[in-house]
C-alpha positions in Angstrom: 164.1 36.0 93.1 167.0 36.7 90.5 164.4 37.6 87.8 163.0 40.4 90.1 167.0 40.9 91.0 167.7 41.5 87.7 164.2 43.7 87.0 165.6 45.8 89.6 169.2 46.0 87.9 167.7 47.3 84.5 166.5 50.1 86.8 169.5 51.0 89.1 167.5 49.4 92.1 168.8 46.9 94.8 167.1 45.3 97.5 169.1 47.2 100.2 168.1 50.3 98.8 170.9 53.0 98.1 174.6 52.1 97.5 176.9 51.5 101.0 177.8 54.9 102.1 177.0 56.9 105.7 173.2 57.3 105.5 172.4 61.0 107.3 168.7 60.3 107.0 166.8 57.1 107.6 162.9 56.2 106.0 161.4 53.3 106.9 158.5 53.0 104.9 155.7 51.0 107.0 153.0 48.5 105.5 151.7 45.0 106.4 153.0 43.6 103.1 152.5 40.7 101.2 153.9 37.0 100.8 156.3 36.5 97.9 155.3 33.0 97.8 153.0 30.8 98.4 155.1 29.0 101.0 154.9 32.4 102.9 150.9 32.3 102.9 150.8 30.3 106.3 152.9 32.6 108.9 151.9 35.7 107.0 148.1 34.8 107.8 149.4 33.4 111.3 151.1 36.6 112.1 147.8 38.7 110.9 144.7 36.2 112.7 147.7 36.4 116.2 147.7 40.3 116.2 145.1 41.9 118.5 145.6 45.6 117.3 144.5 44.2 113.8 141.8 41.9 114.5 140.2 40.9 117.9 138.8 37.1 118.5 137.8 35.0 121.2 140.4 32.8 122.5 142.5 34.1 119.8 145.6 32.0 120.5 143.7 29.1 119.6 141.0 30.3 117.0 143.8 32.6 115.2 145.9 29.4 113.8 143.4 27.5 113.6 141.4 30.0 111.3 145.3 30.8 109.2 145.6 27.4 108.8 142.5 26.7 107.2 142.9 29.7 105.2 145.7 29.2 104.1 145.2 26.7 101.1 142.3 29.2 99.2 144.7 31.9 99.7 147.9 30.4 98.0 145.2 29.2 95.2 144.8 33.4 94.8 148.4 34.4 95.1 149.2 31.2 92.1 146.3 33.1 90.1 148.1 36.4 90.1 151.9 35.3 89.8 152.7 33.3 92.8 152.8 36.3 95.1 152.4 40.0 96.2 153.9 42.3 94.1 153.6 45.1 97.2 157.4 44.6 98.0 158.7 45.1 94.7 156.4 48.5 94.8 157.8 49.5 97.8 161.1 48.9 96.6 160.8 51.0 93.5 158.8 54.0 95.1 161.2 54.1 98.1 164.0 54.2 95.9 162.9 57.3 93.4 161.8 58.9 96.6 165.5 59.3 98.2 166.4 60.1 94.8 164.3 63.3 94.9 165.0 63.8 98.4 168.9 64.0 97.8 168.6 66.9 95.4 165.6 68.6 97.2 167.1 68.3 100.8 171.0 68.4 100.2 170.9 68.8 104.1 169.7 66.1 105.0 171.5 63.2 102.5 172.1 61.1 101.5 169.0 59.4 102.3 168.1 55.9 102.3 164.7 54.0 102.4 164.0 51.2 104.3 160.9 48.4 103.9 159.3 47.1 107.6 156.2 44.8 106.8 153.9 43.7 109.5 153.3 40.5 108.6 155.8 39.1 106.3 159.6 39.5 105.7 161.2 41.6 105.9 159.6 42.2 109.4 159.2 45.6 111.1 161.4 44.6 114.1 164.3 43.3 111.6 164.6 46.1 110.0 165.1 48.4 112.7 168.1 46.2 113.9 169.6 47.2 110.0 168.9 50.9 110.4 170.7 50.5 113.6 173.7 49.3 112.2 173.7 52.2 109.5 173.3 54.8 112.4 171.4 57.3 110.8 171.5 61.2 112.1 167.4 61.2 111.2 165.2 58.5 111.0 161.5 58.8 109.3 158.6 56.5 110.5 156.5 57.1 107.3 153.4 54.6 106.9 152.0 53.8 103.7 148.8 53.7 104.5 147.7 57.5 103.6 144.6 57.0 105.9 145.6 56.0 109.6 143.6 53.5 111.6 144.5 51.7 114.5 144.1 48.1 113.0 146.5 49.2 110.2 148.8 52.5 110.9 148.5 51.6 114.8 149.6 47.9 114.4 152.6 48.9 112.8 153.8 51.6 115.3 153.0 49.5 118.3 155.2 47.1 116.5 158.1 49.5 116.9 157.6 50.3 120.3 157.1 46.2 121.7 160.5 45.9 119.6 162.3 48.7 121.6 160.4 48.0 124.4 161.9 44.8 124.5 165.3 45.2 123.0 166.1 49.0 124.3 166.4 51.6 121.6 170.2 51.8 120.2 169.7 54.8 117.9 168.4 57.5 120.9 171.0 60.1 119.8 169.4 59.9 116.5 166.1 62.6 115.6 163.1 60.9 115.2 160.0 62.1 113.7 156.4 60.0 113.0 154.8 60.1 109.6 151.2 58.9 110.3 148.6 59.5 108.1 148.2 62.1 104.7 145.6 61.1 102.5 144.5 64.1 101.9 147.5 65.9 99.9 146.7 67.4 96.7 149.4 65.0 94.6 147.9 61.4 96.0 144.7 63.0 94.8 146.3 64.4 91.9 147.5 60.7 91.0 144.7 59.2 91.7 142.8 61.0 89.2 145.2 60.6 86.7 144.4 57.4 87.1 140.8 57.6 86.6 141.0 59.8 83.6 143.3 56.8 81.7 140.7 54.6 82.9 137.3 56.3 81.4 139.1 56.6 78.0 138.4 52.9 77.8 134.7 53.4 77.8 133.1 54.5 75.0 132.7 58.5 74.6 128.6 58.2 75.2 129.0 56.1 78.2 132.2 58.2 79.5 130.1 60.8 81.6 127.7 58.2 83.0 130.7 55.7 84.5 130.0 55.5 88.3 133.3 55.5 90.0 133.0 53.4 93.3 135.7 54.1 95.7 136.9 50.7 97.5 138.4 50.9 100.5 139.0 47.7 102.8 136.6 48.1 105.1 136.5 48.4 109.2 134.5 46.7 111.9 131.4 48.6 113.3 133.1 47.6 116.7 136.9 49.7 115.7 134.5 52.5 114.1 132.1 53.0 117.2 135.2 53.3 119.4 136.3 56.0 117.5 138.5 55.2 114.7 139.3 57.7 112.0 139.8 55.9 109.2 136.7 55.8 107.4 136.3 60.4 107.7 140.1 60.0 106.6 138.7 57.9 103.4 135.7 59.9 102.9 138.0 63.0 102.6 140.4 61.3 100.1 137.3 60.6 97.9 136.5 64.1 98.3 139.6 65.5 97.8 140.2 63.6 94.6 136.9 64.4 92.8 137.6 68.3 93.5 140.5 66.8 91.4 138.1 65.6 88.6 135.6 68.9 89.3 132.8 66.0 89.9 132.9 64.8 86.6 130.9 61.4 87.1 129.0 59.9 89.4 130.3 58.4 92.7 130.2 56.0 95.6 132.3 54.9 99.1 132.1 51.5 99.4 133.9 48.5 101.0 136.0 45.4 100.8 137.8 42.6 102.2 135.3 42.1 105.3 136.4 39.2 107.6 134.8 37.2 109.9 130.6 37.0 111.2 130.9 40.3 112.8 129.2 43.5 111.0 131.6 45.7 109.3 131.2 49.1 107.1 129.1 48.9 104.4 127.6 48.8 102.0 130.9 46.2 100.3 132.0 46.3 96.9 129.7 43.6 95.7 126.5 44.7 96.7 127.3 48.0 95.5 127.4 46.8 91.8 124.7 44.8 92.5 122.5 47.1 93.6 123.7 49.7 90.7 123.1 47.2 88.0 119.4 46.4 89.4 118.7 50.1 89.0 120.0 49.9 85.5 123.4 50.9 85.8 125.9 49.1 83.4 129.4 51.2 83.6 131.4 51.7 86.7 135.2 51.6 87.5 137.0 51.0 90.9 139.0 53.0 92.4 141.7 51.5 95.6 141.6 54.4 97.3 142.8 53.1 100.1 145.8 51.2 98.2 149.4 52.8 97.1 150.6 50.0 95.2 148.5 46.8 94.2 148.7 43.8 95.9 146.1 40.9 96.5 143.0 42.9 96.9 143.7 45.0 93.8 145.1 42.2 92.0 142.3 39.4 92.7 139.7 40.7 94.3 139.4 43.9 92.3 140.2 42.8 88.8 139.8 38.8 88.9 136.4 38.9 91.6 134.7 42.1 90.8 135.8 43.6 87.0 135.3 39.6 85.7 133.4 37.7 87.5 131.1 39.6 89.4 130.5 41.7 85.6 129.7 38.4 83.9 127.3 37.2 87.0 125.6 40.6 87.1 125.4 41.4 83.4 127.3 44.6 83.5 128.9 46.4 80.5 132.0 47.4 81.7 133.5 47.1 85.0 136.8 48.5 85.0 140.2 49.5 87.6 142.0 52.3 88.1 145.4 51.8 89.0 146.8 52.1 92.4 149.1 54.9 92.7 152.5 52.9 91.9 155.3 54.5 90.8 153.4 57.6 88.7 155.4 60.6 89.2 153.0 62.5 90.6 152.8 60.4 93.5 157.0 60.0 94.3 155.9 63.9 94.0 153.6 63.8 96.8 156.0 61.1 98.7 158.7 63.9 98.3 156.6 66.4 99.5 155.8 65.0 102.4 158.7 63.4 103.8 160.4 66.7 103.0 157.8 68.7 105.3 158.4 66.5 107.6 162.2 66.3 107.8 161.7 70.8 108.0 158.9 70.9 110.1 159.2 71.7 114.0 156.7 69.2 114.4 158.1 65.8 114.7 154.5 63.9 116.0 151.4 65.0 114.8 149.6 65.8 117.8 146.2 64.1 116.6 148.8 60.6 116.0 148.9 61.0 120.1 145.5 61.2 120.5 143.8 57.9 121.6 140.3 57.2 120.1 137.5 58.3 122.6 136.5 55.1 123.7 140.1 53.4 123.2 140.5 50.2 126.1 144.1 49.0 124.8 146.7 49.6 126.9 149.6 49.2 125.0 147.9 52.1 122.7 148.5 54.4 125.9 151.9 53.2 126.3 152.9 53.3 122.8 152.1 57.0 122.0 153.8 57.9 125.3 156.4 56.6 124.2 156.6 58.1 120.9 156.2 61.8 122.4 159.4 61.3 124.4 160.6 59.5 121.5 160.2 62.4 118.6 160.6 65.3 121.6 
C-alpha cells in the first residue's frame, strides 16, 4: 500500500530491499506469511489446507478447498479486526533490512548483502522469489528460516518448496555457494530478547503481584501424529523456554502450552485456553503470554493472543490480568542474534547442518528423502 510505502520511506526501507547494485551475498528469509488483505484470505488458506508437508487430510484435493473456502469468511472477519491484514511482511521487511545493514559492516567480505522475503503461502511466493535472486546473481545465497524451531510441517514445507521449484525449473545459480539456515532457537540473543520482553511486560502488573505472574509459553501446537513420527519441534520449543528463563534466573512461575490446533485430530496439549482455565480454577489471577514460537506478530499474536485470550478469555474466566509479551520484532537484540547467526553461517565450514539432513525416525514422505539429498549436493 503507499501508506506502508511511505512508512518504509521515513525509515530508508523499500520493498526490494537494498538499493540496485551487484549483490555478493543473497538471504532469503523463509516464513509462511500472512495475507495483506482480506482479498488474499482465500488462496492463502487454499495454498495451506493443499500442502501435504503442512497438514495431511483425506481426499485432500477435495476436502482442502472445500475446508479454505468455508474458512475463509471468519478469517477475513479477524484479519478486518486487526487492520485488514498481517503485518508479518512489513516485519520481515524491516528486520531483513537492519540485518544486511549489520552484516555489511561486520562481514565486509561478503557485501554488500541483500535480503530477500519467500512466503509459503502468500505473495511474494517462495518459488518467485528465487527467480529474482536469480536475476541478481549472487556469489552466496543464505536459506535462513524464520522459524527458530524447525519442524517439518513448517521449516520442512518451505525447503521442500525450494527444491519442487528447482526440481522443476533446473537451478540457474549452481555456480553460486549455498548454505541452509534451519533452525536456532536456542541462541542466547532470541532468548535475550525475549526476556526483554517479559521484563517490560511484568512492569505492568502491580509490584505485589509481579513475582507471582505465571508466564505461559504459547507455541502453535503440533499433531500427536507429526510428534510420534519423530518431529523435533516441540524439544526445540521446550529448550527455548528453557533457555530464556536461565535468561530471567527463574524469576516467576512457568508453563509450555499450545495454540492454533486445527482440525478433529488430537494435537499437543494442554492449549492456551485450558491452560488459563485451569490456572484460574486453582486460584491463579496474573499470567502473561509469551509467542515463543513467533519472531514478529501476525494473526495468532495479534487476534488470538491479545483479542481471544488477554480480553476475552480474561473477562470469561475472571482473571486479573492477562497480559503479552511482544514477539521479538525489530528489538535490537534480536537483529543482534539475526547478525550472529547469519554471520556464522556465511564463516562456518559447515554449509548444512547435519541434523537438517536427518529424516525423522519414522518419516514415510518421499519427497523428504529427495529433498535433503538434494540439499547435501546442493550446499557441498
Amino acid at each position: 500500500s503507499k501508506l506502508f510505502a511511505a512508512f518504509l520511506k521515513t525509515r530508508n526501507f523499500s520493498l526490494s530491499s537494498t538499493k540496485n547494485q551487484n549483490v555478493k551475498t543473497a538471504i532469503l528469509m523463509l516464513n509462511m506469511g500472512g495475507p495483506q488483505t482480506t482479498d488474499q484470505v482465500h488462496d492463502y488458506l487454499l495454498r495451506i489446507m493443499t500442502d501435504r508437508d503442512m497438514i495431511q487430510l483425506p481426499m485432500q484435493s477435495k476436502l482442502g478447498p472445500w475446508i479454505a473456502k468455508r474458512r475463509t469468511p471468519e478469517v477475513q472477519k479477524k484479519y478486518a479486526e486487526i487492520g485488514g491484514g498481517s503485518p508479518i511482511y512489513k516485519w520481515t521487511n524491516i528486520q531483513g533490512e537492519l540485518l544486511c545493514k549489520e552484516l555489511d559492516k561486520l562481514s565486509p567480505d561478503t557485501a554488500p548483502h541483500k535480503h530477500y522475503v519467500g512466503f509459503r503461502y502468500v505473495t511474494p511466493l517462495t518459488e518467485d522469489t528465487l527467480t529474482t535472486i536469480e536475476k541478481d546473481k549472487p556469489e552466496r545465497v543464505v536459506l535462513f528460516s524464520q522459524y527458530p524451531q524447525y519442524s517439518c510441517a513448517t521449516s520442512g514445507s518451505s525447503f521442500n518448496s525450494i527444491f519442487t521449484h528447482y526440481k522443476k525449473n533446473g537451478n540457474g545459480l549452481k555456480s553460486a555457494r549455498w548454505s541452509v539456515i534451519d533452525r536456532w532457537g536456542s541462541h542466547p540473543l532470541l532468548a535475550q530478547a525475549f526476556a526483554d520482553h517479559i521484563k517490560l511486560e511484568l512492569k505492568k502488573f502491580p509490584n505485589d503481584k509481579q513475582k507471582d505472574v505465571i508466564l505461559l509459553f504459547s507455541a502453535h501446537s503440533l499433531p500427536l501424529k507429526a510428534v510420534n513420527r519423530g518431529d523435533s519441534y516441540p524439544s526445540e520449543i521446550g529448550a527455548s523456554v528453557q533457555a530464556v528463563m536461565q535468561q530471567l534466573n527463574y524469576s516467576n512461575p512457568y508453563s509450555l502450552v499450545w495454540q492454533s490446533k486445527v482440525g478433529p485430530l488430537p494435537w499437543l496439549e494442554p492449549f492456551t485456553e485450558d491452560a488459563i482455565k485451569g490456572y484460574v480454577k486453582q486460584g491463579k489471577k496474573n499470567f502473561i503470554l509469551v509467542p515463543i514460537a513467533f519472531v514478529n506478530e501476525h494473526i495468532e499474536t495479534l487476534h488470538e493472543l491479545d483479542i481471544e485470550y488477554c480480553k476475552e478469555l480474561a473477562e470469561e474466566v475472571g482473571a486479573e490480568k492477562i497480559g503479552r509479551a511482544a514477539a521479538p520484532n525489530d528489538h535490537p537484540l534480536f537483529i543482534k542474534a539475526l547478525t550472529d547467526i547469519v554471520n556464522t553461517n556465511l564463516k562456518s565450514e559447515t554449509k548444512v547442518n547435519p541434523k537438517f539432513l536427518l529424516r525423522c525416525p519414522k518419516c514415510v514422505n518421499s519427497k523428504c528423502l529427495e529433498s535433503k539429498n538434494w540439499f547435501r549436493e546442493l550446499c557441498n
